[in-house]
ROSE-4610 file (N, C-alpha, C; in Angstrom, 1 decimal, always signed):
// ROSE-4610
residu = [X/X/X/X/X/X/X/X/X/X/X/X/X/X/X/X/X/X/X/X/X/X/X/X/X/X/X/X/X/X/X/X/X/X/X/X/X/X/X/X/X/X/X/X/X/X/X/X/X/X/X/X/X/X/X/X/X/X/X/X/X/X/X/X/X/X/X/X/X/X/X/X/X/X/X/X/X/X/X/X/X/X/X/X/X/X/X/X/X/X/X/X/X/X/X/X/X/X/X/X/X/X/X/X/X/X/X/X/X/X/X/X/X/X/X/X/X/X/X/X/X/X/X/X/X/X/X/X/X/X/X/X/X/X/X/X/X/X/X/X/X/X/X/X/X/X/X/X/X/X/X/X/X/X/X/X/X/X/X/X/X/X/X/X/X/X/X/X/X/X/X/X/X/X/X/X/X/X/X/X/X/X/X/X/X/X/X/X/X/X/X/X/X/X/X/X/X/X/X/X/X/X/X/X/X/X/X/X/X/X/X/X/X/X/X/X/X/X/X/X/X/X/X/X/X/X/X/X/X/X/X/X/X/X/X/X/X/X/X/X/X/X/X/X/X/X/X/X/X/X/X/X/X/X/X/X/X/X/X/X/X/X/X/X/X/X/X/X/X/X/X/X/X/X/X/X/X/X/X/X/X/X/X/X/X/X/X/X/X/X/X/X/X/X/X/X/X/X/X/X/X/X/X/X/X/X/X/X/X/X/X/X/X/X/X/X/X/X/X/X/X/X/X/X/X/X/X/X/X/X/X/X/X/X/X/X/X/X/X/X/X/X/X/X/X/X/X/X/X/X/X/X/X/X/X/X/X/X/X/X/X/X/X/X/X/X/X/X/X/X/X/X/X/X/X/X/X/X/X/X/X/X/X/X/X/X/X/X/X/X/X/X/X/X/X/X/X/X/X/X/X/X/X/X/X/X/X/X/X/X/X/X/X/X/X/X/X/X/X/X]
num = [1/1/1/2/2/2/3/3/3/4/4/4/5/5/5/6/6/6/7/7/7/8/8/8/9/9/9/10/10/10/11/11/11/12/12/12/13/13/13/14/14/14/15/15/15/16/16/16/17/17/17/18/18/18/19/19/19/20/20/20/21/21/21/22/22/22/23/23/23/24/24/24/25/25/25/26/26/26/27/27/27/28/28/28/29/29/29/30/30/30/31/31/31/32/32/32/33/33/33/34/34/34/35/35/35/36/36/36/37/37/37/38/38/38/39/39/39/40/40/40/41/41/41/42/42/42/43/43/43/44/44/44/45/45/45/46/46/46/47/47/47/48/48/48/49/49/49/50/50/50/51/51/51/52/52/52/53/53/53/54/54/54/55/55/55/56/56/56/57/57/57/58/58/58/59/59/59/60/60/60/61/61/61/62/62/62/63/63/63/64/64/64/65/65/65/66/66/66/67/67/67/68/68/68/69/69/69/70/70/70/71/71/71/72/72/72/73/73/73/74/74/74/75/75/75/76/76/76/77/77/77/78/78/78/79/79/79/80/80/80/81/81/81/82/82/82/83/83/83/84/84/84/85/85/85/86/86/86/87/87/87/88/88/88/89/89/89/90/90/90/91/91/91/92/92/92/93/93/93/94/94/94/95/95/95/96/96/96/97/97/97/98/98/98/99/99/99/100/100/100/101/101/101/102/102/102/103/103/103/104/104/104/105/105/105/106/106/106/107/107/107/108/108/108/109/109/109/110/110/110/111/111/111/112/112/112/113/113/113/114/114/114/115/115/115/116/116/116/117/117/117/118/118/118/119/119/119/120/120/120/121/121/121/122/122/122/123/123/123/124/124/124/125/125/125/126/126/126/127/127/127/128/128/128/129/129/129/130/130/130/131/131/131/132/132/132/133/133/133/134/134/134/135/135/135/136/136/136/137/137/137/138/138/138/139/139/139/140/140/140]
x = [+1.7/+2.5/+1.9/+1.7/+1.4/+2.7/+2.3/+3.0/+4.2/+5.3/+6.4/+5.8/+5.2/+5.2/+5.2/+5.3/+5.7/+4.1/+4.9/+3.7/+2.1/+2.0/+1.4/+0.2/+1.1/+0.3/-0.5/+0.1/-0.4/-1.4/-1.7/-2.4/-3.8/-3.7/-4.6/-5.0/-4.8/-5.1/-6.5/-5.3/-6.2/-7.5/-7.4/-8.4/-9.3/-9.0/-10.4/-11.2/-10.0/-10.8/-12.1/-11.4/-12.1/-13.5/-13.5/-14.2/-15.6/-14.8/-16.0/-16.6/-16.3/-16.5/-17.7/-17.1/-18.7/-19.7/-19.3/-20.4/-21.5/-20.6/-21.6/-22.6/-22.0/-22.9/-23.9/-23.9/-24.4/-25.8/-25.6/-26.0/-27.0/-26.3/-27.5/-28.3/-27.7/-29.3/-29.4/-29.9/-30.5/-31.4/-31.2/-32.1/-32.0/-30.6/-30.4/-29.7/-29.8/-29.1/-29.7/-29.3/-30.2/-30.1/-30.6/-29.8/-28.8/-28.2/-27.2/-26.5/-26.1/-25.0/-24.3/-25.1/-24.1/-23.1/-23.1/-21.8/-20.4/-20.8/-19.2/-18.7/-19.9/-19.4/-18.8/-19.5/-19.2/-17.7/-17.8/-16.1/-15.0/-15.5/-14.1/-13.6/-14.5/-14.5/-13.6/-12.2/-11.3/-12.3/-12.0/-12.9/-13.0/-11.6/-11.6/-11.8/-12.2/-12.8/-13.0/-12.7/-13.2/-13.6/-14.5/-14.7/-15.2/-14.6/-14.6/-15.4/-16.4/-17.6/-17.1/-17.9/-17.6/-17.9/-18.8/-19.3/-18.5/-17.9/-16.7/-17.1/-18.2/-18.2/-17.5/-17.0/-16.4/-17.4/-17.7/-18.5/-17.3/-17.9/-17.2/-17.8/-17.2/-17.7/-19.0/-19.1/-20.9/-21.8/-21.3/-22.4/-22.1/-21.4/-21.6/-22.0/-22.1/-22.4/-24.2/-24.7/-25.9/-26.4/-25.7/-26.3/-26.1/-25.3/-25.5/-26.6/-26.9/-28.0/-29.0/-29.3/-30.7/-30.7/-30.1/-30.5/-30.4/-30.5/-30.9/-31.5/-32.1/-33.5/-33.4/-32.9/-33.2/-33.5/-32.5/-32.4/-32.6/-33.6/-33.9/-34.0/-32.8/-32.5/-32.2/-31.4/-31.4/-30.1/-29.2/-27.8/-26.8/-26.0/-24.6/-23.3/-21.8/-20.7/-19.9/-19.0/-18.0/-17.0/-15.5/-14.4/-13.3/-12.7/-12.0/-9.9/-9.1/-7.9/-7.5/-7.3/-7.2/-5.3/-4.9/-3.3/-2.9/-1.8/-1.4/-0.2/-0.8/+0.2/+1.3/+1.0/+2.1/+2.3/+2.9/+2.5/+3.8/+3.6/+4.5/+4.1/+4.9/+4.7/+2.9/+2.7/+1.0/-0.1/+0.3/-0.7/+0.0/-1.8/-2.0/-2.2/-1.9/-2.6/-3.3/-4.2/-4.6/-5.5/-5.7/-6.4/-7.3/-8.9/-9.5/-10.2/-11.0/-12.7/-13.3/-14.6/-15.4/-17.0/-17.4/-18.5/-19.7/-20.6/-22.4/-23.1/-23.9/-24.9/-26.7/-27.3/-28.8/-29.6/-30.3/-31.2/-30.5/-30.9/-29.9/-28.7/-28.6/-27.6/-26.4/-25.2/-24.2/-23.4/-22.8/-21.6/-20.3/-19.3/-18.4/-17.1/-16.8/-15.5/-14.1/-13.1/-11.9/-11.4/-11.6/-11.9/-9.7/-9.1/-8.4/-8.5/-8.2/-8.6/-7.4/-7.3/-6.1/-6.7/-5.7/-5.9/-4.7/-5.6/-4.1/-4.7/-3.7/-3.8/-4.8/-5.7/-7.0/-7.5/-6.8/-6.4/-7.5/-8.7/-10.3/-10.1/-10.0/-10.6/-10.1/-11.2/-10.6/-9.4/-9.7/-8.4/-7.3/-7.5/-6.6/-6.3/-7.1/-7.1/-8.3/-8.5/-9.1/-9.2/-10.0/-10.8/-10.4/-9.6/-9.1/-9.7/-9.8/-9.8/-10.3/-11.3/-12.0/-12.1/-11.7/-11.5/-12.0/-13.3/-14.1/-13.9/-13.6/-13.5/-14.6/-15.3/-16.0/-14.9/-15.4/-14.5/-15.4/-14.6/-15.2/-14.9]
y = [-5.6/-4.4/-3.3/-1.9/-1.0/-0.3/+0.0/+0.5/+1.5/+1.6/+2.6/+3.9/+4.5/+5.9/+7.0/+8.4/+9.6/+9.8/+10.5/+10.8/+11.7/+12.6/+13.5/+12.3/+11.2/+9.7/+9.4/+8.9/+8.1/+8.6/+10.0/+10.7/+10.9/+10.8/+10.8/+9.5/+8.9/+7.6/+7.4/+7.6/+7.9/+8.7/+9.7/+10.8/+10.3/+10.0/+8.8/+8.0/+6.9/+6.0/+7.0/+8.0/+8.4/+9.2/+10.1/+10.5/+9.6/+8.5/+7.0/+6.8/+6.5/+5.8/+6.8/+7.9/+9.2/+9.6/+9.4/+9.4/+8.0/+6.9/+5.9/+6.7/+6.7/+7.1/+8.2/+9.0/+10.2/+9.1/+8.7/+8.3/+6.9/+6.2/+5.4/+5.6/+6.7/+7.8/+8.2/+8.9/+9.7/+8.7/+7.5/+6.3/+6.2/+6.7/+6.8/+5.3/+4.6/+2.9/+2.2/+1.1/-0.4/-1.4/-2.4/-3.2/-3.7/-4.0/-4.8/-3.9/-2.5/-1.6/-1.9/-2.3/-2.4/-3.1/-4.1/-5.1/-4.1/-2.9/-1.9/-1.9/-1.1/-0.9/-2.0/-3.3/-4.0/-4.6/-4.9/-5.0/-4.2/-2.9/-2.0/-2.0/-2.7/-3.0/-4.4/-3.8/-5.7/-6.0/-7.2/-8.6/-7.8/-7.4/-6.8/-5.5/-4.5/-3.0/-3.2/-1.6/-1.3/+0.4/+0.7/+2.3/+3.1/+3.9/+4.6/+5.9/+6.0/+7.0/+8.5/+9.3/+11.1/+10.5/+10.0/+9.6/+8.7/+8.2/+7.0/+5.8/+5.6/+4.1/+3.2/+2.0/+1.5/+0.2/+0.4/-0.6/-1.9/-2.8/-4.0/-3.7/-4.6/-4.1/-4.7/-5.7/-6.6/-5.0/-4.8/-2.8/-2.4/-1.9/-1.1/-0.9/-2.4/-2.8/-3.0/-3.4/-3.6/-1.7/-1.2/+0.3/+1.2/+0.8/+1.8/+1.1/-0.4/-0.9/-0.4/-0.5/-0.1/+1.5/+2.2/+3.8/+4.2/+3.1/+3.2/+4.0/+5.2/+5.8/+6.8/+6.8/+7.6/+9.1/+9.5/+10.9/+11.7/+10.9/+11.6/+13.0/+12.8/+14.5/+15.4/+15.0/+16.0/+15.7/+14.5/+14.7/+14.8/+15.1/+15.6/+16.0/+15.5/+14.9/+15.7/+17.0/+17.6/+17.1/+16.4/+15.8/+16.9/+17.1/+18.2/+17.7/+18.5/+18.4/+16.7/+16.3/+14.4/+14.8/+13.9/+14.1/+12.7/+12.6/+11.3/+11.6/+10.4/+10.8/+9.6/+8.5/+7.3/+6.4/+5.9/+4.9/+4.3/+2.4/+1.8/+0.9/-0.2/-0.7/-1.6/-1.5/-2.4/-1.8/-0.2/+0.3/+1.8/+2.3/+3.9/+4.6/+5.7/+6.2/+7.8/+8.5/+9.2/+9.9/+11.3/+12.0/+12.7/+13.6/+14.4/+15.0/+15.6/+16.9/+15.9/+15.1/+15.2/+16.2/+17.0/+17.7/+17.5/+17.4/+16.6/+17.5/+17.6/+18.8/+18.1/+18.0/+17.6/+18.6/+18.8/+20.3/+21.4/+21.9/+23.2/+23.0/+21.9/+21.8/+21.2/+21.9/+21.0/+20.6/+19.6/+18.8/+18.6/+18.8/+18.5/+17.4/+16.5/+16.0/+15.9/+15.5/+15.1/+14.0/+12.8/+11.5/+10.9/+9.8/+9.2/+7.8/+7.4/+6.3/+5.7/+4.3/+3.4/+2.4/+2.2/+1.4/+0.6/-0.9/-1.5/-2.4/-2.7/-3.2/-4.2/-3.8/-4.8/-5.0/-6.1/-6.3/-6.5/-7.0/-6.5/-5.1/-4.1/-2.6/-1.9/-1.2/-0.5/+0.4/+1.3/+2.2/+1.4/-0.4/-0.8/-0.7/-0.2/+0.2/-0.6/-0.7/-1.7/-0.9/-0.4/+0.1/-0.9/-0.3/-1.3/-0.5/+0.5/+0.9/+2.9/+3.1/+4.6/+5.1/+6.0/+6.9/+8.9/+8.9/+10.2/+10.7/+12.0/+13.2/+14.4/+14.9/+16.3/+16.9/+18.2/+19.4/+20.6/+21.5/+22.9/+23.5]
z = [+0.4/+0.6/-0.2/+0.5/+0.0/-1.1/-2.6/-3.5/-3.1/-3.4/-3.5/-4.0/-3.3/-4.4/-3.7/-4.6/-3.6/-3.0/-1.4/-0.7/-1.3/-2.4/-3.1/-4.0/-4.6/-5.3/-3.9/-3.0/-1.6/-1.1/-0.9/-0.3/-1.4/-2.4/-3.5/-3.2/-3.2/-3.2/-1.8/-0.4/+0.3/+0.7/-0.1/+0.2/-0.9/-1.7/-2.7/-1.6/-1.5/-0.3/+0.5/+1.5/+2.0/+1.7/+0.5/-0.3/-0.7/-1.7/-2.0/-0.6/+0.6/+1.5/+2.1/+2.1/+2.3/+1.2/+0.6/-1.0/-1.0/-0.2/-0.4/+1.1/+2.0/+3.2/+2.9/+2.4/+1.7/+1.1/-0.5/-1.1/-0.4/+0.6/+1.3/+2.3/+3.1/+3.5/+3.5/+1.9/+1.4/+0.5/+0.6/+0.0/-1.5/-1.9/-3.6/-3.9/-3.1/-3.4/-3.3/-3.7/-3.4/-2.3/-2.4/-1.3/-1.7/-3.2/-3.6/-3.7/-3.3/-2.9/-2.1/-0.9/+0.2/+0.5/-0.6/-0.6/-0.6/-1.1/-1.3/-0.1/+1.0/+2.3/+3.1/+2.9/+4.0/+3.4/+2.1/+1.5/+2.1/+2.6/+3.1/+4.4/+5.0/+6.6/+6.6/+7.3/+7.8/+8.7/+8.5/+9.7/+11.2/+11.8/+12.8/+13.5/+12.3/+11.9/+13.6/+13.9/+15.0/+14.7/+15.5/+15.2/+16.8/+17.0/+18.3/+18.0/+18.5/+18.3/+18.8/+18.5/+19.3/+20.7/+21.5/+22.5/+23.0/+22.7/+23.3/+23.1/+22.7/+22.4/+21.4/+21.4/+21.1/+20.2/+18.5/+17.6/+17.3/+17.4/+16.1/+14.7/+13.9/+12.2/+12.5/+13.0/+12.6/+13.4/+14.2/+14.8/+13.6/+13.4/+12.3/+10.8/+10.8/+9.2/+9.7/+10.5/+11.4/+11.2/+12.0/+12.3/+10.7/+9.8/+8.7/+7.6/+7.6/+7.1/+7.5/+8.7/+9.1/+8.9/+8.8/+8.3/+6.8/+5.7/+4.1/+4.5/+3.8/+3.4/+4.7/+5.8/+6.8/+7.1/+5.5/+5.9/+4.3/+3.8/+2.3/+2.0/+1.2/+0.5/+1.8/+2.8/+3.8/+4.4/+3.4/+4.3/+3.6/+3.8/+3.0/+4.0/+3.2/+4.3/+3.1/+4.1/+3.0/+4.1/+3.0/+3.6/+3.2/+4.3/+4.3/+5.2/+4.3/+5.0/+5.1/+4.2/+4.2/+4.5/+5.3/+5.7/+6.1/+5.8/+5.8/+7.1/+8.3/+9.8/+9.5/+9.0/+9.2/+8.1/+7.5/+6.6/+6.9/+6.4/+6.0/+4.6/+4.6/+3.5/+3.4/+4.6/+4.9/+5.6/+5.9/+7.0/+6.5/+6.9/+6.1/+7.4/+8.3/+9.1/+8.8/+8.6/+7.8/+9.0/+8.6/+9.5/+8.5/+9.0/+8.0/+8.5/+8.5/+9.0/+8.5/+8.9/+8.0/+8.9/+7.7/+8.1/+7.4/+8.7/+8.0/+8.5/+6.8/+7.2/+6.9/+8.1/+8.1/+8.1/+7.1/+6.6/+7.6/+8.0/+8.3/+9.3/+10.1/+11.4/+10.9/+11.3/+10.9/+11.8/+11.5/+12.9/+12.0/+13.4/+12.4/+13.5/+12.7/+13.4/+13.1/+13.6/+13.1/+13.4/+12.5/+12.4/+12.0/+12.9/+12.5/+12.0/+10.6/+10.1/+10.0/+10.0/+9.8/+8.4/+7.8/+6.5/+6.4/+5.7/+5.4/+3.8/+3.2/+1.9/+1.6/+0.3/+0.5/-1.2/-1.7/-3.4/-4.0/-3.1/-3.9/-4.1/-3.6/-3.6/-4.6/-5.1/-6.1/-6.0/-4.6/-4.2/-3.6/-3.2/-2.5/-1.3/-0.5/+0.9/+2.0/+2.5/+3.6/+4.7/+5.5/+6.6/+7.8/+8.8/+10.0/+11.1/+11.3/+12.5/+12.1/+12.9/+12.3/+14.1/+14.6/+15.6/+15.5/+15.6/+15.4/+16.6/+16.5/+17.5/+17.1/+18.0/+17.9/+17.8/+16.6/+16.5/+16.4/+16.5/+16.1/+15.3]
């Protein structure tokens, strides 16, 4: 069960999650980690992680833990992810639903989406939150 607390606590909480979770992306391709880093990422992914692309494709966590390994080092000193507007759409006592911007800038081009994430309680984690389900939209 996720903690009793006012929504202002919850949202902090969440927007950490989300924050760490692009700091590590940032930081692993731009090749500033190791390989024994990656144990953080794949910890935050449930078993059944699903992630729905801008393109509509539809990953399992083994794609995705697969596709963000293989791009360590990909984008040295040339990527960076500002998380913007973190908002909390649903919660109950076991499940987070959370919306945000996140915007990536690759030497000069930037993209930007507006990503819906779902979380549910995960007592390894430092913020306590578990990665179930990630749904990215192109934005403008």
């Amino acid at each position: 069960m996720l903690p009793i607390m006012a929504d202002g606590a919850l949202l902090l909480i969440v927007e950490r999650e989300i924050v760490e979770q692009h700091r590590f992306f940032v930081d692993w391709y731009n090749g500033q980690l190791k390989a024994d880093d990656f144990a953080r990422f794949e910890d935050s992914l449930a078993p059944g992680f699903l992630m729905l692309t801008t393109r509509g494709t539809v990953l399992s966590r083994p794609s995705v833990v697969a596709f963000v390994r293989a791009n360590c080092a990909s984008e040295p000193g040339a990527f960076a992810i500002d998380i913007q507007d973190v908002r909390i759409g649903y919660r109950d006592g076991r499940t987070v639903v959370a919306t945000y911007f996140e915007i990536q800038h690759r030497g000069t081009s930037q993209t930007k989406r507006i990503s819906t994430a779902v979380f549910s309680r995960g007592s390894t984690r430092t913020t306590g939150l578990v990665w179930e389900h990630l749904h990215e939209t192109w934005a403008e």
